[in-house]
N, C-alpha and C positions, 0 to 999 in steps of 0.2 A: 255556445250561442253568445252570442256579441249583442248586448239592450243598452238601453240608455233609461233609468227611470227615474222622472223628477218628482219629487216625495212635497215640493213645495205647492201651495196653489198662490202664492203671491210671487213674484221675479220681478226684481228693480232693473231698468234697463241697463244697467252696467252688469248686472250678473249674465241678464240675457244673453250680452255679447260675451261673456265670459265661458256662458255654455255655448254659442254658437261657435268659436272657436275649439272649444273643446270637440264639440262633434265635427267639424272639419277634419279637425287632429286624427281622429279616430278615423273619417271617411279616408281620409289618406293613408291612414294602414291598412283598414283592408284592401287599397286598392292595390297594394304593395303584393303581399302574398297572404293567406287568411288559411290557417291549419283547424282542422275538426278532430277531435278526436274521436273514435267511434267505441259504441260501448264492447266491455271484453265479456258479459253476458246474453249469450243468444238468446233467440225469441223463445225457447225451451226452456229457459227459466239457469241457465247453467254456461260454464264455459268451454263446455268441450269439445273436441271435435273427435266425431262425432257427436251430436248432441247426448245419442244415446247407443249404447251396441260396439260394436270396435267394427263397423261398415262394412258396404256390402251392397253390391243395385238392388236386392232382392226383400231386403230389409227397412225398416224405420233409421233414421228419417231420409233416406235414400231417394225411396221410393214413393215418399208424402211428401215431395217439395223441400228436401236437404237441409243442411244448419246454415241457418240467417245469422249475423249480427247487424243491427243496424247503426248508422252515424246520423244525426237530426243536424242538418246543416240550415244557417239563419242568417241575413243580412250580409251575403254577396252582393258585390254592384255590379251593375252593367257590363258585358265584359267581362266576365272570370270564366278563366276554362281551370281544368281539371288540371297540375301539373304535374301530381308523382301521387302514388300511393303507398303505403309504408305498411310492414307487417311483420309482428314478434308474436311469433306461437311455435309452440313444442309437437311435433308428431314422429311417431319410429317408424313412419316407413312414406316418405316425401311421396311414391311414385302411383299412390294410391288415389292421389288429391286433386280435383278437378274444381279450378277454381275462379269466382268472375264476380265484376261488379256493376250493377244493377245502377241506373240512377230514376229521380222520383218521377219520372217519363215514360220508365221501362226501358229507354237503351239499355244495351247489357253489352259489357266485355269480357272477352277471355282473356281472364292474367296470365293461367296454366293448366295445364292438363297434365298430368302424369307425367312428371318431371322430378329427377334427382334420384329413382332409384327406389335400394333399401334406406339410403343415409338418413340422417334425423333433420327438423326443423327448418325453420326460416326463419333467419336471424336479421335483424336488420335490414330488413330486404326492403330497397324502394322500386318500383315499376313507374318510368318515364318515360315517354316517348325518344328523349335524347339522350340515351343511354348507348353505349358501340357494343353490348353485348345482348341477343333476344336471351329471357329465362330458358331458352331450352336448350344453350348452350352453358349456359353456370353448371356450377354443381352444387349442393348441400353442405352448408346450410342458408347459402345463395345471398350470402353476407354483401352489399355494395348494389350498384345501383345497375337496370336489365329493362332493356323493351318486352312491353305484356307480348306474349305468345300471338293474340292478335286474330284468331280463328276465326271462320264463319261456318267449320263444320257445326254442325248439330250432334249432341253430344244426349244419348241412351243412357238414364241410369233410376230407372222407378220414375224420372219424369223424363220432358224434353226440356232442355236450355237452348236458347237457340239465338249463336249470340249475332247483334245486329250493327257494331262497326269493329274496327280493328288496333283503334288509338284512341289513348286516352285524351289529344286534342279532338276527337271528335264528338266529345261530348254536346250538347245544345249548353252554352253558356250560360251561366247564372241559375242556376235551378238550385233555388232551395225548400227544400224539403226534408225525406230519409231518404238518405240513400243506403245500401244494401251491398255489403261481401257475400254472395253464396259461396257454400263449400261440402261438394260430394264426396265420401271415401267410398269408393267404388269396389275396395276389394275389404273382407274383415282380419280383427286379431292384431289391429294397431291403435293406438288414439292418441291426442291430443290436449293440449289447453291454449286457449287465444291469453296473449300478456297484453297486446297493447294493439292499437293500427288507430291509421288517419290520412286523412283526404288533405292535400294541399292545391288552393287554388291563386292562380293569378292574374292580373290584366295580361294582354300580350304586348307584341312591341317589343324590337330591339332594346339593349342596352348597351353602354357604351362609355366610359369616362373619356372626359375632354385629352386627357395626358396619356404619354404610352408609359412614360415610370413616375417615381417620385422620389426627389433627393433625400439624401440622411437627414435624420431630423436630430437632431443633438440638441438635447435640453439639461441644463443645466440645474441640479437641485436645488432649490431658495428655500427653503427649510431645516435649519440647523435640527432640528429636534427627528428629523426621519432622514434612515440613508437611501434614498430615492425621489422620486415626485406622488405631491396625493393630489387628486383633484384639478392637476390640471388642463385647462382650454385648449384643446386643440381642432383645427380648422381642417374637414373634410376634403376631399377631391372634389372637385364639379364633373357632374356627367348628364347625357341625354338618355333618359329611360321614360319620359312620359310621366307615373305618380306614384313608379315606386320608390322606394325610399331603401338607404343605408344601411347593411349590418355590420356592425366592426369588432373584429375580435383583437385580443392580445394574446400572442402566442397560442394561439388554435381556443383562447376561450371569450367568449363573447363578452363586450364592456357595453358596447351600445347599440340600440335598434332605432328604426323608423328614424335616422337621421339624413335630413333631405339634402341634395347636392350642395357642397359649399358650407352645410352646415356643422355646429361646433359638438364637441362632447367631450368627455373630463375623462383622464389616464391617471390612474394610481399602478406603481408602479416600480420594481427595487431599481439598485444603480446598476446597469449593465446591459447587453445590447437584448432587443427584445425584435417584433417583427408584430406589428399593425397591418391587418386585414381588414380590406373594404369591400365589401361584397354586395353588388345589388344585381342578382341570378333572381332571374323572374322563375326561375326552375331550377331543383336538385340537381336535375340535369345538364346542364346546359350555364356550368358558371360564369359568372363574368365580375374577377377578383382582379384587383389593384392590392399591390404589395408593399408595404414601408417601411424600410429600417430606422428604428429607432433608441438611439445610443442618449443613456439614461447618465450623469455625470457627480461626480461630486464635488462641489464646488467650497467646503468649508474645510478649512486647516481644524485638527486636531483641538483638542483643548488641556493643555498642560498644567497642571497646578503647582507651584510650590510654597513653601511654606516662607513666612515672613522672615526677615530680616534679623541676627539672631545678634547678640551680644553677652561673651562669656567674660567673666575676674577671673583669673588663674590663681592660683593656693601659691604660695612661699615655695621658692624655688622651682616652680616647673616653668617649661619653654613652651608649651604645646598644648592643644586638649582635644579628644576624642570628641566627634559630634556624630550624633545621627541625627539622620533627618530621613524624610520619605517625599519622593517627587512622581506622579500618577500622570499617566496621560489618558484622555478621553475622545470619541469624535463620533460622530452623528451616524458614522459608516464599521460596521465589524474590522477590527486589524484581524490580518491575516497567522496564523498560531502556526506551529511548527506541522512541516512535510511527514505523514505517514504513510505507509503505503500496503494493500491488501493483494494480494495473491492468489490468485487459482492455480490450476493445474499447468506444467509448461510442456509436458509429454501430449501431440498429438496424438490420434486414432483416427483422424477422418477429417476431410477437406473440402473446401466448394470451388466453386468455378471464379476466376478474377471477376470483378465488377461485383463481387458476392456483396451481400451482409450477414452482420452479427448482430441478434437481441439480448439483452440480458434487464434484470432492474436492478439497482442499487436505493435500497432503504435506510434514507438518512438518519443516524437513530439520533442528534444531539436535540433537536427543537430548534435548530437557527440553520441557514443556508451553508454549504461548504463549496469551497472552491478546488475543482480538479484543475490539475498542472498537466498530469501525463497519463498517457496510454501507454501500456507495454499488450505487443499483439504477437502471436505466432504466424509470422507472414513469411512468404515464399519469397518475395522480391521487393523492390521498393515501391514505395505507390502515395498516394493525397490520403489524406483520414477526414471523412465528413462524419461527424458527429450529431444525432439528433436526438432530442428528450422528449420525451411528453409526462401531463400531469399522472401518475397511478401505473400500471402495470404494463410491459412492453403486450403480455399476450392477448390474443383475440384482435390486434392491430399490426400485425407485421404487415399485411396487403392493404392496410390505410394510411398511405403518403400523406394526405392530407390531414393524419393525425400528430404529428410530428414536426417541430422545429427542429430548425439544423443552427445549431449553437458553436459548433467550433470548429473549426479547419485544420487540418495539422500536416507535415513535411513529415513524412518516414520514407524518405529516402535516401537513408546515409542511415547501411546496416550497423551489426551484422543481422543476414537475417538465415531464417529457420531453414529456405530452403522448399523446392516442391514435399507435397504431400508423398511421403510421411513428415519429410520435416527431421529435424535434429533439435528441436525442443527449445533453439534460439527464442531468445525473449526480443522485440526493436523496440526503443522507446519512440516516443512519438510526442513533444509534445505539444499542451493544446489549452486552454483558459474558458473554461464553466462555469454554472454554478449547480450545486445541485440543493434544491429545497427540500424543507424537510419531509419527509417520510418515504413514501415508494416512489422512485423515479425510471422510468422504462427510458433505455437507450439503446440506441440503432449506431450499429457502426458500421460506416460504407468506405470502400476499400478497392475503389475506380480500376487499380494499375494492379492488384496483385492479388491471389488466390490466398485463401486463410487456412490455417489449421486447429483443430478443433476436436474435444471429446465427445464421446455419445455417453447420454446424460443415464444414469442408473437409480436416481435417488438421494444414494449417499454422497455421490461427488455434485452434489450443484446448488451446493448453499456452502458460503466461505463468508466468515464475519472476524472483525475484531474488535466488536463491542461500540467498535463508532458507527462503523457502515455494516450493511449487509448485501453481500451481492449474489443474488438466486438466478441461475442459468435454466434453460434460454432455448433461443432457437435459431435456423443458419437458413441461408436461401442463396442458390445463384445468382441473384440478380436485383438490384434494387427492388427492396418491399416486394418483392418475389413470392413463391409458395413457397412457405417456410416448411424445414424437416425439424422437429421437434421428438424428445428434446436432447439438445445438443448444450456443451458446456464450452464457453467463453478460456481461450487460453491465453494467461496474460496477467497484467497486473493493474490495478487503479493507484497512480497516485495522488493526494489529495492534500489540501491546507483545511483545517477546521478555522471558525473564526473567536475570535474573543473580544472581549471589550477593551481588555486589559492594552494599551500601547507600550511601543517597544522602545523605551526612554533614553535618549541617547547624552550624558554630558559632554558639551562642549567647552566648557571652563571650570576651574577649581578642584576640588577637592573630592571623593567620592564618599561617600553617607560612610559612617565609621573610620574617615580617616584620619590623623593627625594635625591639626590647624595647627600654624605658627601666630604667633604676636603678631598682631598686623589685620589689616580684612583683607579677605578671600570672597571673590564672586564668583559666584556658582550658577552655571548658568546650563539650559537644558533644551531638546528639541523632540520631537516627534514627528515621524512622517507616514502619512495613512498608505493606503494601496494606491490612490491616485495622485500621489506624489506632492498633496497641501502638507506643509512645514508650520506647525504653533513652533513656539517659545516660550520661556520663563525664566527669570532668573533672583537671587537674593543674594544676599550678601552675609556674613560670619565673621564678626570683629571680636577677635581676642586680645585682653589686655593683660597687660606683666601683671604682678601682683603689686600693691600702692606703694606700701610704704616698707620694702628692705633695711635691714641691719643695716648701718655703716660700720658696725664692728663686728671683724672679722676675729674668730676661733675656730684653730685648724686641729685635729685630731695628732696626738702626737706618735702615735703606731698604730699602722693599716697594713693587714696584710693584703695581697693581692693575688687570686690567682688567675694565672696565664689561661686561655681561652685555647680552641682546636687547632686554631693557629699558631699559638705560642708566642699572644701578642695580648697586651693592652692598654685601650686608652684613656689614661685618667682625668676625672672630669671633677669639677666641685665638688659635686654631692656626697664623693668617696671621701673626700680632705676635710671638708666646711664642715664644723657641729654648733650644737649650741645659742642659735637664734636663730630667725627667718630671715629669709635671703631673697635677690631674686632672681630671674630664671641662670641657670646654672652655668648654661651656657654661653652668659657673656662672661664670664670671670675667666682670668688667664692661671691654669695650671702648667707648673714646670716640674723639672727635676735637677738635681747638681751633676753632672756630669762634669772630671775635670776643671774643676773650680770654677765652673759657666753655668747658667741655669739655662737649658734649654725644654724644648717643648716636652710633655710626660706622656710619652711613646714608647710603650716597655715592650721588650724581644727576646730572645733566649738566651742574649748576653748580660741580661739581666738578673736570671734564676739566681736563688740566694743569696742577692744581696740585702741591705738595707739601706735606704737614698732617703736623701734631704730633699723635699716638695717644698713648692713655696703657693699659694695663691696669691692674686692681685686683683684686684675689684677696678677695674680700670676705670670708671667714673670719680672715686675719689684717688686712688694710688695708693690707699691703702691695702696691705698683705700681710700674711700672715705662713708661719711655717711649720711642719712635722716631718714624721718617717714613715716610708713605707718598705714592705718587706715584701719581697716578690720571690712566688713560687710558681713550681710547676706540680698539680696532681692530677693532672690526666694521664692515667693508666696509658698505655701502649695498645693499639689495635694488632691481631693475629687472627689468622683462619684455618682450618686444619682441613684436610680433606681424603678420606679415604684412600687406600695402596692396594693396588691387587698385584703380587708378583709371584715367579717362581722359586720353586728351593732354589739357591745360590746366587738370586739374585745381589746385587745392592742396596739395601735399606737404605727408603728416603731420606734425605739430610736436610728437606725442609718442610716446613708443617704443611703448605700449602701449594704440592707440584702441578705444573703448569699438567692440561687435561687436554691433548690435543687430537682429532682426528674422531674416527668412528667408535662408539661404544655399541657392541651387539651383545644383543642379549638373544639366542637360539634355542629353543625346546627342540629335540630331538626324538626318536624313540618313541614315538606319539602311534596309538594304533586307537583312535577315534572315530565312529563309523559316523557318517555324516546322514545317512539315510532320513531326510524329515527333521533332523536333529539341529540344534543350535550353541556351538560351542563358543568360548570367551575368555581368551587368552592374555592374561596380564606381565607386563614385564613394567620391573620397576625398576624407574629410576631416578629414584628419590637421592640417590648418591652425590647426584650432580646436586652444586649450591644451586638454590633458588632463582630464577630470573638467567636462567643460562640459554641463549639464545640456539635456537635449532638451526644452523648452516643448512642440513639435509636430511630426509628420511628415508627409508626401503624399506620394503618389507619382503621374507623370502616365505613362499609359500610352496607346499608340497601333497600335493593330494593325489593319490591312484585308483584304479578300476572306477571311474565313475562315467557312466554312458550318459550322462544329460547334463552338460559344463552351466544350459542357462537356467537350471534352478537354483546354481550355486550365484552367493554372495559374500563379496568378502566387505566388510568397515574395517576403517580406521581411526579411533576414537583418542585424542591427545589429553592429558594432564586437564587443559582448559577447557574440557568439555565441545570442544568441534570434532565432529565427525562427517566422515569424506567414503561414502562407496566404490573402493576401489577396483574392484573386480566384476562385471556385471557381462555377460557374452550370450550373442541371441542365438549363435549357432552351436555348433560341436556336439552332433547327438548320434546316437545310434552306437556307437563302440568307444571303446575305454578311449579316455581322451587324456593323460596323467594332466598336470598343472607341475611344474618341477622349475621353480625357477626365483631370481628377486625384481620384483614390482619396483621400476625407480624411472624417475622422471627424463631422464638424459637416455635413458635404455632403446633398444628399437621397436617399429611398430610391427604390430604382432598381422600379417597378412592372411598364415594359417594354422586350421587347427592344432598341428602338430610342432609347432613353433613351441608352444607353451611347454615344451615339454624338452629340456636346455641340457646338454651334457655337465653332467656333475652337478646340476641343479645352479648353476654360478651366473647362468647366460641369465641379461639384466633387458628386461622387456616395460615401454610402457604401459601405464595400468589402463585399464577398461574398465568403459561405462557407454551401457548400452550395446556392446560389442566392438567399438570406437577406441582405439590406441588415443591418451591424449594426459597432457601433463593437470594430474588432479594433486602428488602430494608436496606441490609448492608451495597449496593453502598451508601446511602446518610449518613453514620458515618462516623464523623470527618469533613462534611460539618459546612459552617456557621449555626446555627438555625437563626440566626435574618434574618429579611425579610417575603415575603410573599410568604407564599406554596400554592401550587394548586393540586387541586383533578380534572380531570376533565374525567367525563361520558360520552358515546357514546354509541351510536346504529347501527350499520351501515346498517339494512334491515329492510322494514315492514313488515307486516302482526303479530307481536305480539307488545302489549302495554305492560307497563309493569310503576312502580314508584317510582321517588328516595322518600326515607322520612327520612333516616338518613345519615351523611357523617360526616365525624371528623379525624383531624390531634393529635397523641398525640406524642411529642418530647421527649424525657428524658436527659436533663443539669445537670447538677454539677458544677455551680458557687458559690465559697466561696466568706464570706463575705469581701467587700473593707473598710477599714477603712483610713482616711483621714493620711497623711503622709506627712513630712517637711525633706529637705535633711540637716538639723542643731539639730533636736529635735523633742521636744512635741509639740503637737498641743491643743489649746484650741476650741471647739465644742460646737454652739451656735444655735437655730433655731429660727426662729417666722413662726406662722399658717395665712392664708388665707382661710377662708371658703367659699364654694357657693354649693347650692342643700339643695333638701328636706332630713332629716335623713329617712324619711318615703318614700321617693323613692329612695333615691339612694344621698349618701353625698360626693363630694368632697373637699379634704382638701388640699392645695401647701404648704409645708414646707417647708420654707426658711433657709436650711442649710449655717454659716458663720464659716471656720477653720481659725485659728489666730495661727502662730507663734509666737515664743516668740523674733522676732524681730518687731511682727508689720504687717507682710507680711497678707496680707488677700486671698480667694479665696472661692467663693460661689456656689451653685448647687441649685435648687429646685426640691425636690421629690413632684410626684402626688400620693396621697393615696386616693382611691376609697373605699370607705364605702356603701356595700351592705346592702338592708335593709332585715330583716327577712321578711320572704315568708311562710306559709303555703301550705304543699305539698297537704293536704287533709284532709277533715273533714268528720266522719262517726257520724251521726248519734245515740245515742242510739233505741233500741224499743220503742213503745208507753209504757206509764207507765199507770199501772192500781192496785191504793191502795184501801184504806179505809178510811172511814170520821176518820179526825181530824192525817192521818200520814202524815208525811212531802214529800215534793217535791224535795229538795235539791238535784241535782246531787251530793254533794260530800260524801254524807250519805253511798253512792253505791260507793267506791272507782274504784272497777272495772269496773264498770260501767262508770266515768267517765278517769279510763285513755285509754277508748274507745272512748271516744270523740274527738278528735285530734290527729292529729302528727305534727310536725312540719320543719322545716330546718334542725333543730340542730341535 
């Protein structure tokens, strides 16, 4: 009820007119639109529907006149019809429910009559005259807006209802009193609770804005201390409607009411594009909105601080001095913080029609806005990406358009992409510029040009977090804001910028914080650039002085020894020569040495090593110098690497510590009788032999498995030293009879067409690996890995009812290590070994070769290589036939040449 009650008995003419405008004010709103809301306690003293009983015609309150709630409607004007009715109550079984509203005249209209079924409730439900759908085409929970049913049957249930027009414009205007929802449940064994309803009434009369669009409105923020605009004036549209009045929303939420044409009202509001709604709809039904883009800007450069102006004294002899310092950048608007990106599922199961969408929400966990860059989508073909957000939960709004801004536009057309339903689990990026605020954000993705791919949602797969965002799936529809199939799982990725305060501080001159100043100033100088591209500055300055007052008497050390560096080089400076008082910086004083009766510069080399040389300094401001000796050595040991031998009995023992490693190293398990059944096996080959950081040229793997009738329970990985691992075997078909697997997995190999491919004479045939059932190069990921360490193959089965057996598995690497030869930073090396033996030659000999390199200063540095000595092995021996001669000829297999180089074969 709408009063006005003045508590004073005196009123000075200024207030008078103070309140006579006030009540104007007010007369102008209700004339606008005026909502009642009606009580959620029927005349029964309760909210339920039934009042009492679970219904029935035969029954209370049925049959005594049905459950009433009543609305006491007050201070209509002239002129107001009836324009929607609105209704939130619970019932389990819709089709029961016979339903009308009464006004305080006695007109009565039918909203519904046994409509919707078994289904539950009415939700949101408005009945308007200007609605394109009557209620008795909706369905349950009749969510959105429906022409009342509109009957003049007379309707039987313990009384008569008998209703007397067909539209809610036909009510008699302006009646206020009680008005009255009746509601029969006709049939028992269901019931109800009313939440809320309400009457909305307005003048009639066209409306209409003067303009058919409205240009961008791009405001610029003038408040450094907010990254947006607060509070400010902005100037309505003009339109012809008579005396309704304005409601304007920002991004689907309301900022201001009863603002009259032409008139102003205040936008608070972040930096970024937003969309201004002007709405003056004399009915729910029946809108009549004006749309405004509104680009929010930032107009203030960053703010950079640094520190003042510095000035250092340098100590006795130094040239230089360490500074730190700290330089911060600030600005009124969040900088953008580094790209992470969160992931769902990329494997479709199920697909919608092109023109579909996609729901899901993302729950911003940080407390400040984040900016998304990109989409990645499981799409069939290329297509436009229209993105839209709303405040809180995608659900219970997929078939509310008008719940929804459309925030970002994006280009995915320039794949690759996934491919019709099923899909090949292709990710397309797409991208696109958001924002998402904090806490639950529901987004719609519409997808004009291409059909989507997508999971059915189970529970477990439809919540994916990494502790910044959380993104909980969803639901799909053929068709923009569509009937959505719930629930369905989003395939794809978000990627996103979180924000900080922190600026990304960029030096443009000088020196960086911990670095070395010279004598002299240094201007340091610094910038900042926010997201909308304003540039601060700052700069200071760093003046370093020599130290005051230097010796002018120079004392030179008279024996220094020196040693030579990795190079086999050094260069001498004061501070080695000069003792005995303070100096100053070191490096204006000239150091020489006597070569040849000349002092030239003191530049020591390997032509240097043991001698002793005449130095001189000179202080070249007065000319005064002074002279000693120095002694120059070499004590860096020699660098050597020793590296592992594997050969045969009568091979060639290594002659260098460290032989070049070239080509495939395999390592093969054989002899394997693993039953695979449900089982999960995990096969290690090390190769820790290879030095560290040995780059992988190639890998294969040979694998060999028999009698197993179902290939797509099997799984092979490939697991490297650095922990990447790569599913290399994965096949949808080959079931029903023994399918063997006899073959080596390698990238260059061919593509596998049929089952019985897999299964390679000699096991040698080189097939690419699968995934998915898919021929395609997966073990290129591991080139350029370390080889050294231990790789793993490991097996699985993940169903029973077939057996099946591993009997071969093998890792082959392909390196290219040249050989290391032992190396001194002055010269040649001399190369010395001694052996250590232990083993049988006749099983298996090891030999430690005690590698010693000697410079020619003396320096030493030693390794041991292991060299393993294989013994010959006999792969197989055949037999000749039985021999059958004559008295007195010989026996001799070697008579028979042929005969006997059929006797043997061997390793070699």
């Amino acid at each position: 009820m709408n009063t006005i009650r003045l508590t004073q008995q005196c009123i000075t003419s200024a207030l008078k007119v103070s309140l006579s405008l006030a009540f104007l004010l007010l007369t102008l709103t209700w004339a606008n639109a005026q909502t009642f809301n009606g009580s959620i306690v029927n005349t029964a003293g309760n909210s339920l529907i039934p009042s009492s009983g679970t219904g029935g015609c035969t029954v209370a309150p049925q049959n005594t006149g049905g459950t009433t709630f009543n609305n006491t409607v007050a201070g209509l004007v002239a002129g107001s019809l009836v324009s929607s009715v609105q209704f939130n109550f619970t019932h389990t079984f819709d089709g029961d429910l016979d339903i009308f509203l009464v006004a305080p005249n006695g007109q009565t209209l039918e909203l519904s009559t046994d409509n919707g079924g078994g289904n539950d409730n009415f939700t949101n439900t408005v009945f308007c005259d200007g609605a394109a759908t009557n209620i008795t085409a909706g369905a349950a929970p009749f969510t959105g807006n429906f022409k009342p049913e509109g009957s003049l049957t007379v309707e039987n249930c313990g009384i008569v209802v008998t209703p007397t027009i067909t539209t809610l414009g036909a009510f008699t205007a302006a009646q206020n009193g009680t008005w009255k929802v009746l509601i029969l449940d006709d049939a028992g064994g269901d019931v109800g609770t009313m939440l809320s309803w309400s009457i909305t009434f307005s003048t009639g009369g066209a409306c209409s804005f003067n303009v058919g669009s409205l240009p961008t409105l791009t405001i610029n923020g003038g408040n450094p201390a907010i990254c947006g605009i607060s509070g400010q004036i902005i100037t309505a549209p003009t339109y012809s409607c008579g005396n309704n009045l304005l409601t304007v929303s920002l991004d689907n939420v309301v900022i201001a009411s009863n603002v009259p044409s032409g008139g102003t009202f205040m936008v608070t509001a972040l930096l970024g594009t937003h969309i201004l709604k002007y709405d003056i709809s004399p009915s729910a039904c029946t809108p009549v909105i004006l749309n405004q883009t509104l680009i929010v800007t930032d107009g203030f450069a960053p703010t950079v601080t640094c520190p003042g102006n510095m000035t250092i004294n340098l100590d006795p002899g130094a040239c230089s001095a360490s500074v730190n310092y700290l330089v911060t950048g600030t600005d009124n608007c969040p900088f953008l913080g580094p790209l992470a990106q969160l992931n769902t599922i990329t494997a479709g199961g199920n697909g919608n029609a092109a023109n579909g969408m996609v729901w899901f929400d993302i729950n911003n966990l940080t407390g400040s806005a984040i900016n998304v860059t990109q989409i990645g989508m499981n799409i069939a073909n290329a297509t436009t990406l229209n993105v839209y957000r709303k405040a809180g939960t995608f659900a219970g709004f997929q078939t509310n358009a008008g719940a929804w801004t459309l925030v970002a536009t994006g280009n995915a057309n320039v794949g690759p992409f996934s491919g019709p339903f099923p899909g090949n689990g292709t990710i397309t990026p797409c991208n696109v510029s958001f924002t998402l605020l904090p806490g639950v954000n529901g987004i719609a993705l519409g997808m004009p040009g291409s059909a989507s791919n997508y999971t059915n949602g189970n529970g477990t797969n439809q919540t994916y977090t990494d502790g910044t965002i959380t993104l909980t799936a969803g639901s799909t529809a053929n068709s923009p804001f569509g009937a959505p199939f719930t629930p369905r799982v989003f395939n794809g990725y978000v990627k996103y910028q979180t924000l900080t305060t922190a600026g990304n501080v960029v030096q443009t001159s000088g020196l960086p914080s911990g670095g070395d100043f010279p004598i002299g100033t240094t201007t340091n100088c610094f910038s900042v650039t926010d997201a909308a591209g304003n540039v601060g500055t700052c700069c200071f300055k760093v003046t370093i002085n020599e130290f005051a007052n230097p010796s002018t008497t120079l004392a030179c050390n008279d024996d220094v020894q020196i040693s030579l560096d990795e190079t086999c080089t050094a260069v001498v400076d004061a501070s080695m020569i000069l003792e005995g008082d303070v100096y100053g910086c070191y490096d204006d004083y000239i150091v020489e040495i006597l070569q040849g009766g000349v002092y030239v510069p003191a530049v020591l080399g390997p032509q240097h090593v043991g001698q002793t040389i005449q130095t001189r300094v000179t202080d070249p401001t007065t000319g005064n110098s002074c002279w000693g000796t120095i002694h120059v050595e070499d004590k860096l040991p020699p660098t050597i690497e020793c590296r592992p031998v594997t050969i045969l009995c009568g091979e060639a023992l290594p002659t260098v510590p460290a032989p070049q490693i070239v080509g495939y190293q395999n390592i093969l398990y054989t002899g394997l009788n693993d039953l695979v059944e449900t089982n999960s096996f995990t096969y290690n080959f090390d190769f820790s032999y290879l030095p560290p950081a040995t780059p992988v040229l190639d890998v294969d793997v040979r694998i060999k498995i028999d009698d197993h009738t179902w290939l797509p329970d099997l799984n092979v990985e490939l697991t490297s030293p650095s922990g990447l691992t790569k599913s290399i075997f994965t096949i949808g078909g080959c079931v029903g009879q023994d399918w063997p697997i006899n073959c080596i997995l390698d990238d260059n190999g061919a593509t596998i067409t049929l089952c019985l491919e897999l299964n390679t004479p000699g096991g040698l045939g080189r097939l690419k690996p699968l995934q998915a059932g898919v021929s395609q190069n997966i073990l290129f990921n591991f080139n350029a890995l370390d080889a050294s360490g231990i790789w793993k193959v490991k097996i699985s089965d993940n169903a029973a009812g077939d057996d099946g057996h591993i009997r071969e598995v093998g890792v082959f690497i392909n390196v290219n290590l040249p050989q290391v030869d032992p190396a001194d930073n002055c010269g040649d090396v001399d190369l010395t070994y001694t052996d250590t033996e232990s083993g049988d030659p006749c099983e298996g000999l090891l030999i430690t070769r005690h590698w010693v390199a000697t410079d020619q200063s003396g320096n030493t540095a030693a390794c041991d290589q292991l060299i393993t000595v294989l013994p010959l092995v006999l792969d197989s021996v055949d037999c000749p036939a039985a021999y059958v001669g004559h008295c007195g000829e010989s026996t001799d297999p070697t008579n028979d040449r042929l005969a006997f180089r059929k006797w043997y074969t061997d390793n070699r």
